[in-house]
C-alpha positions in Angstrom: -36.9 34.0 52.5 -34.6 37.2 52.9 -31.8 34.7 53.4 -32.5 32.6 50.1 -32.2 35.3 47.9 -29.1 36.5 49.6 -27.6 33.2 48.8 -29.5 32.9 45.4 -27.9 35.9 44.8 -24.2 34.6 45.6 -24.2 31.7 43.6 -25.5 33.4 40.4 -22.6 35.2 39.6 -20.3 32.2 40.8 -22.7 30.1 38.3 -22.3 32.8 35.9 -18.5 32.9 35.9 -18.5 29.1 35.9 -20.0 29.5 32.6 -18.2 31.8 31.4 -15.3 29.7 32.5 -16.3 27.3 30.4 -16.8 28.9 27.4 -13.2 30.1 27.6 -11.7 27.2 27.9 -14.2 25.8 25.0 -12.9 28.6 22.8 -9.7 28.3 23.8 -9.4 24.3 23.2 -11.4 25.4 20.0 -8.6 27.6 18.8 -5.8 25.6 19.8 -6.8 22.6 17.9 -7.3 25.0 14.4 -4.1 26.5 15.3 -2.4 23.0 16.1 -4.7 21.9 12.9 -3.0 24.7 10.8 0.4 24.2 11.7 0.2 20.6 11.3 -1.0 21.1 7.5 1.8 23.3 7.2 4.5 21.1 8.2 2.8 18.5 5.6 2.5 21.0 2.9 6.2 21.9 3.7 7.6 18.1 3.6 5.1 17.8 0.5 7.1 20.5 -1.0 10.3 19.1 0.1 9.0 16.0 -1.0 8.4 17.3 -4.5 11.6 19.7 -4.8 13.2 16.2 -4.6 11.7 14.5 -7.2 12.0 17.2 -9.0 15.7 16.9 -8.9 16.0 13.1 -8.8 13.9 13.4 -12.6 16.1 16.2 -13.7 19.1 14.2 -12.9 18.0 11.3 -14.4 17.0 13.6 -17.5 20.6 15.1 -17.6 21.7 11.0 -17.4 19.8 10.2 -20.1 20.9 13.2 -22.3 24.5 12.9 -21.9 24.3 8.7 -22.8 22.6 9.9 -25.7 25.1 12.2 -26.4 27.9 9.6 -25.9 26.2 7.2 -28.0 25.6 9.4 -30.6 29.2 10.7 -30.5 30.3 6.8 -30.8 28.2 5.8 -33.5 29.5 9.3 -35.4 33.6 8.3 -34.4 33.1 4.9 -34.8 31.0 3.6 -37.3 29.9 6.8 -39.5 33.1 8.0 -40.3 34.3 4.7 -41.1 31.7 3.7 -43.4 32.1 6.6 -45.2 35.9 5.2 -45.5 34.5 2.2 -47.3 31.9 4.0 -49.4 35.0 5.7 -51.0 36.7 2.5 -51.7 34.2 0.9 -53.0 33.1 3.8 -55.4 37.0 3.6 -56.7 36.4 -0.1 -57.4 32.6 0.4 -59.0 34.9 2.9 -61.3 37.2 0.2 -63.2 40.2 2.8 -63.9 42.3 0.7 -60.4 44.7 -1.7 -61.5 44.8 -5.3 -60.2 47.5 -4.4 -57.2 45.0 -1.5 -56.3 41.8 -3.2 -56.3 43.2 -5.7 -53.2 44.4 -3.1 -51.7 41.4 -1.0 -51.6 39.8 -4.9 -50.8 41.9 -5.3 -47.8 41.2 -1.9 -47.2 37.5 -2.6 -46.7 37.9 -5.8 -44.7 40.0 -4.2 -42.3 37.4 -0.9 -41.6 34.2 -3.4 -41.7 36.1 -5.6 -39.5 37.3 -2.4 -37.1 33.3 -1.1 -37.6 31.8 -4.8 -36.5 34.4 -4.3 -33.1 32.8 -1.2 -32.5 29.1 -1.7 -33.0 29.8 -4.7 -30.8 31.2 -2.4 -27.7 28.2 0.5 -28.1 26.0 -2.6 -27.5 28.2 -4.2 -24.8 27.9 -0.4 -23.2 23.9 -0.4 -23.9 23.5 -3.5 -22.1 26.3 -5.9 -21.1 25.9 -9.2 -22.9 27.0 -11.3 -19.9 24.2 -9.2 -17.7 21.4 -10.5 -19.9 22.5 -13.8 -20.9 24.4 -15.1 -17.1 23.0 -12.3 -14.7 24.1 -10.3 -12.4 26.7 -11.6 -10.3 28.9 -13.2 -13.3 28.1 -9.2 -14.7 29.5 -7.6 -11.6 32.4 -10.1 -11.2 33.7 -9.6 -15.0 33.6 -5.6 -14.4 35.7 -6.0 -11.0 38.5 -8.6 -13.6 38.2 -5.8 -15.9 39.4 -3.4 -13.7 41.6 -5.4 -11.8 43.3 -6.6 -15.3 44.4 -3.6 -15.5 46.7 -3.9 -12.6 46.0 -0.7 -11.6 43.9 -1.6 -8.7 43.2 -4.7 -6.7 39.5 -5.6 -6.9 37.6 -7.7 -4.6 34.1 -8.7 -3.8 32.3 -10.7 -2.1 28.7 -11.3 -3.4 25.3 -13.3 -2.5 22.7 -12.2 -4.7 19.4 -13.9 -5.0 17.9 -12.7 -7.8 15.5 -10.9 -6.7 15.6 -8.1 -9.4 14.5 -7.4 -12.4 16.7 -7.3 -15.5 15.9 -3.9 -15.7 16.9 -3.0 -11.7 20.0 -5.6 -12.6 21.4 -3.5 -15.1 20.8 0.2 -12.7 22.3 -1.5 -9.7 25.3 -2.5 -12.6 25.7 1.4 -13.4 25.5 2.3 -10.1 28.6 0.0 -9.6 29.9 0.7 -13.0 30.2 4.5 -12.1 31.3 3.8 -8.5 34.2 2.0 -9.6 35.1 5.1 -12.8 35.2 7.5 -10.1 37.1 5.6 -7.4 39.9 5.4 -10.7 39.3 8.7 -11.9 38.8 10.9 -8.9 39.9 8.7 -6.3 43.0 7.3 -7.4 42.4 4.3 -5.3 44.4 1.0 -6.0 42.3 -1.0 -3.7 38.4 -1.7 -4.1 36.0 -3.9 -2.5 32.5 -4.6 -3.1 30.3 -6.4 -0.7 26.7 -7.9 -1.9 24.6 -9.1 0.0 20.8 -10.0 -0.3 18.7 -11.3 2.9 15.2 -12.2 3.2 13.9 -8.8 3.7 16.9 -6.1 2.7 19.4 -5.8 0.0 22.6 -4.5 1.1 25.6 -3.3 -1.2 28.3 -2.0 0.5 31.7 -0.3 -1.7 34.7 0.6 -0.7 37.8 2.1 -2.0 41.2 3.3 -0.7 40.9 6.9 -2.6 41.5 9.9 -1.8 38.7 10.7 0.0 36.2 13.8 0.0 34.2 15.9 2.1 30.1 14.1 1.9 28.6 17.4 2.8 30.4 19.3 -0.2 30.0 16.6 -2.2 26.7 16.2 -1.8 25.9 19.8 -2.1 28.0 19.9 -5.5 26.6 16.7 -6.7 28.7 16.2 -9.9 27.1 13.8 -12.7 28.5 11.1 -11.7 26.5 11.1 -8.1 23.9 12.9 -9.8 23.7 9.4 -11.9 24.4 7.2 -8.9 21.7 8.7 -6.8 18.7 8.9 -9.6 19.7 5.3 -10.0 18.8 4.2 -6.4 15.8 6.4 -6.3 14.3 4.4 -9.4 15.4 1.2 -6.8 13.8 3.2 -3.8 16.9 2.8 -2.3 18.4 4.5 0.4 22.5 5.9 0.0 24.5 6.4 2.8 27.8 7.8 2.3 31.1 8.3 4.5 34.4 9.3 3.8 36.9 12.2 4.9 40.0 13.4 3.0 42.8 10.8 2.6 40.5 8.2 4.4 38.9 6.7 1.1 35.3 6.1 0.8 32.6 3.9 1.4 29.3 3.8 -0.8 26.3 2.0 1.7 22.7 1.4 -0.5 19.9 -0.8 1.0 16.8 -1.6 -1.1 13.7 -3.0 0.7 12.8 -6.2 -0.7 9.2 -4.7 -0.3 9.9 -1.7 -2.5 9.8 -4.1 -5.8 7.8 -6.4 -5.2 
């Protein structure tokens, strides 16, 4: 009996540090599963806030876009159509007046028929600019193919494409993926000085791909993208509204090329 109590006594403190065993490594998992918990929110709450901080820029940018065509627009319908009208009120208060002689009342006719005709012009580009006549009425590709001859008229630069598009956008994505293009090409001319561009469309069963290049001078991306003038400010608020994705590369002197792929899912 003496011996079973001896050995009762043994295995009670090895039963008692088996459960206390046991409850530390219970505690322990306990706490580093909140603590793995807790840093895993973080990291969410972090990309969530990165996440945000984004958007926040892509709608500012798009903001900023929208102000300064408003802007422009506003400044061409003050250049070109308000001060000219005002041109022809003038003339034709002198002719309401009666005190013009025959040889001044054609000339102040002429007069009018040459600003109306001038203000018609104009009105007609600030709605070529709003949307592109050929975009709405022939689509995209015949769009994208008369902006390249416009350029390329010029003689300035040699522009080439080569395009597959199967109209899988809307008019309304038609006409950003148009600007996006549109403001690819101003830059490559304005910034770039490039005399050579090429634009490459092409859309698969699953992926839209649009791939620019140009000859240009060349930048730094990193700076660039840190800088982010308006023009890629423009570009890049564009292709977020696509839920597209932009990859650029270039270097100084080694010209640039603009990558973009949409997901055929992400508009559907």
């Amino acid at each position: 009996m003496e011996e079973f109590f001896t050995e009762e006594n043994k295995i009670i403190p090895i039963v008692l540090s088996a459960i206390f065993l046991l409850l530390f490594m219970a505690v322990t998992l306990v706490l580093f599963f909140h603590f793995a918990r807790k840093k895993i929110v973080e990291k969410e709450l972090e990309k969530s806030a990165i996440k945000l901080d984004g958007q926040k820029k892509i709608l500012q940018a798009t903001i900023e876009t929208q102000e300064r065509e408003r802007k422009r627009i506003a400044q061409d319908l003050h250049d070109a159509i308000s001060a000219k009208l005002n041109v022809v009120s003038l003339h034709v208060n002198m002719l309401m007046d009666g005190s013009l002689t025959t040889t001044e009342q054609q000339d102040a006719l002429g007069s009018v028929l040459d600003v109306t005709t001038t203000v018609l012009e104009s009105s007609r580009q600030i709605a070529h600019d709003l949307l592109p006549p050929i975009l709405d009425n022939f689509g995209l590709v015949e769009a994208l193919k008369e902006l390249l001859a416009e350029f390329g008229a010029t003689k300035k630069v040699v522009a080439q494409h080569n395009i597959n598009y199967l109209t899988s956008l809307t008019k309304v994505e038609e006409l950003h993926l148009f600007r996006i293009v549109q403001e690819l090409l101003n830059n490559s001319i304005r910034h770039g000085k490039a005399t050579i561009i090429r634009l490459e469309l092409h859309d698969a069963d699953r992926v839209m791909q649009l791939v620019y290049k140009d000859n240009g001078k060349g930048f730094l991306v990193k700076q660039a993208l840190k800088e982010s003038g308006l023009g890629l400010k423009n570009i890049k608020s564009r292709i977020a509204i696509l839920n597209g994705e932009l990859h650029i590369k270039s270097n100084l002197n080694e010209g640039a090329t603009f990558t973009i792929n949409i997901n055929h899912n992400s508009y559907e």
